[in-house]
N, C-alpha and C positions, 0 to 999 in steps of 0.2 A: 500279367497273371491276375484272376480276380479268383479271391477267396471269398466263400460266403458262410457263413454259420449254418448250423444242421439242427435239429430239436435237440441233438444231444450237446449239455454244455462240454465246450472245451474241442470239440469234434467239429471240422472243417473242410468240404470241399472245394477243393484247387481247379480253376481251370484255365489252361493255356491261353496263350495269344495265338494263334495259329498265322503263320506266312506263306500263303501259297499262292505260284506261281508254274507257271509251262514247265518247268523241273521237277515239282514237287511239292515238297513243303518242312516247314522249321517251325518248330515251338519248343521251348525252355520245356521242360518238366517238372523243374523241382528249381527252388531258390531262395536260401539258406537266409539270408536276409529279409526278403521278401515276407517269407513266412515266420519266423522269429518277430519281426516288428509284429505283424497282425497279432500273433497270439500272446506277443508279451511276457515272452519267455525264451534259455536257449534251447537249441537243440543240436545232437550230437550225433548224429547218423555213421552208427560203428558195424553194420552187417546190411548186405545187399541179400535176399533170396530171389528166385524165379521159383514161378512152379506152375508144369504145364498138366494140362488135365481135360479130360474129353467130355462132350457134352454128358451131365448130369451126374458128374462129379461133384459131390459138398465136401466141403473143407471146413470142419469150424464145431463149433465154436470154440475158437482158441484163444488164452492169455499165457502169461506168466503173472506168478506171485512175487509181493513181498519187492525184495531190492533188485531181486531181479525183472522186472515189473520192465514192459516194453509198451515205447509208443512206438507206432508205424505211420509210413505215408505208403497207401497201395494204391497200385494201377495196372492198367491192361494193357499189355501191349499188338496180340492177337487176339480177336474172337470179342467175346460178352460173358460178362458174371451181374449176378444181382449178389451184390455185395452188402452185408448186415453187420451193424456193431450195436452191441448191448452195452450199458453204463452199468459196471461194479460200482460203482463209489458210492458208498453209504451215505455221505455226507453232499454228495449232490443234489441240485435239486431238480436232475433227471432220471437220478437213482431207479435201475429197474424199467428204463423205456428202451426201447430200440429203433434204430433208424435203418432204412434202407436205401440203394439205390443203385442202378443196372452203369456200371463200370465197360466201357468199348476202347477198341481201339478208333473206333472214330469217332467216340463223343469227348476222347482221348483225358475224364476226367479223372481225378484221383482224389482219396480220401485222406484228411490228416485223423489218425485216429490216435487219442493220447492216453497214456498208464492208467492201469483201470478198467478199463474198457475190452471185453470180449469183442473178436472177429469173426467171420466166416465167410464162404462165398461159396455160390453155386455156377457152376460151366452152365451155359445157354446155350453154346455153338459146338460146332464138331473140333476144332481145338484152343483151347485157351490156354496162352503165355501170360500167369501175373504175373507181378514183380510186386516184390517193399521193399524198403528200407526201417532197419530197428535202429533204434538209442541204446540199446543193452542185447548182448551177445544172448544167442541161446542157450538157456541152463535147465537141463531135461527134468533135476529135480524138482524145478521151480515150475514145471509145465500144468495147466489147468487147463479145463474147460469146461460145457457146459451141452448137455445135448439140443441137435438143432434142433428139434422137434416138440420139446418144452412146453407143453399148456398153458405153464404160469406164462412164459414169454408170448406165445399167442402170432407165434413170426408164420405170417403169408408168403411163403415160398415160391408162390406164382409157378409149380413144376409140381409134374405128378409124384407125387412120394413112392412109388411102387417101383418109379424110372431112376430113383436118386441114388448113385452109388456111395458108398460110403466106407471108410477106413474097419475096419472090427476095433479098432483104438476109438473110433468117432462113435460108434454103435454103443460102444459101452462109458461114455461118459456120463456125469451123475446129472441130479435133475437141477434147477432153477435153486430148490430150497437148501438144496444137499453141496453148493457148489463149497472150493475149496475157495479163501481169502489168502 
């Protein structure tokens, strides 16, 4: 597995070894050690989600607060998303950037995204099956976000906004200045 660093600190994509051969093919997807040595830290992967969603479907911009504060590892297991994480951390010194990058099932990479850090993704194809894995159970009261559309964030969506479906939960989330810590 080669992990590499992303403009956001702390923030790391993973990508497979792939095996394949006249049957098919095998690659690890996640590996607990593997990924603990690189970042130098543990981790404790307590809640698996899927969520499937049709082309131009946005999801995001989601965290949790406080202690209930979640890292993720996400990836694609169907279809294509251009997948975005924003840096909450005051104290970073990528505080306020964001990074992007289009998540497939055949470029089969995945994103380590740590506490802190807003997520979100947009469906590209006609069905997409993500998957994460969190560190910390979902706690609704602890839910934030951030709307995708944000000026201050300044996020190129690479999709027409007119075509982008969206939750009325996602529609009404507050702006960049107004977020919840």
């Amino acid at each position: 597995m080669k992990i590499t660093n992303t403009l956001l600190q702390g923030c790391y994509v993973l990508e497979p070894l792939v095996h394949q051969d006249e049957r098919g093919l095998f690659f690890e997807s996640y590996h607990q050690k593997k990924l603990e040595e690189y970042i130098g830290e543990k981790i404790n992967f307590v809640q698996d989600n899927i969520s499937i969603s049709k082309k131009g479907v946005l999801r995001g911009l989601h965290y949790q607060t406080g202690e209930h504060s979640q890292a993720k590892l996400v990836q694609v297991l169907k279809g294509e998303v251009l997948d975005v994480v924003v840096d909450l951390r005051k104290q970073s010194t990528t505080f306020g950037a964001h990074f992007k990058l289009r998540l497939s099932s055949e470029n089969r990479k995945s994103i380590f995204v740590p506490k802190g850090m807003a997520h979100g993704f947009l469906a590209l194809t006609k069905e997409v099956i993500f998957a994460y894995k969190c560190d910390e159970y979902y706690h609704p009261q602890s839910e934030a976000g951030i709307l995708f559309n944000d000026p201050d964030l300044d996020i190129e969506w690479e999709f027409n906004e007119a075509g982008m479906i969206l939750s009325e939960k996602d529609l009404k989330l507050p702006l960049w200045k107004d977020r919840k810590i």
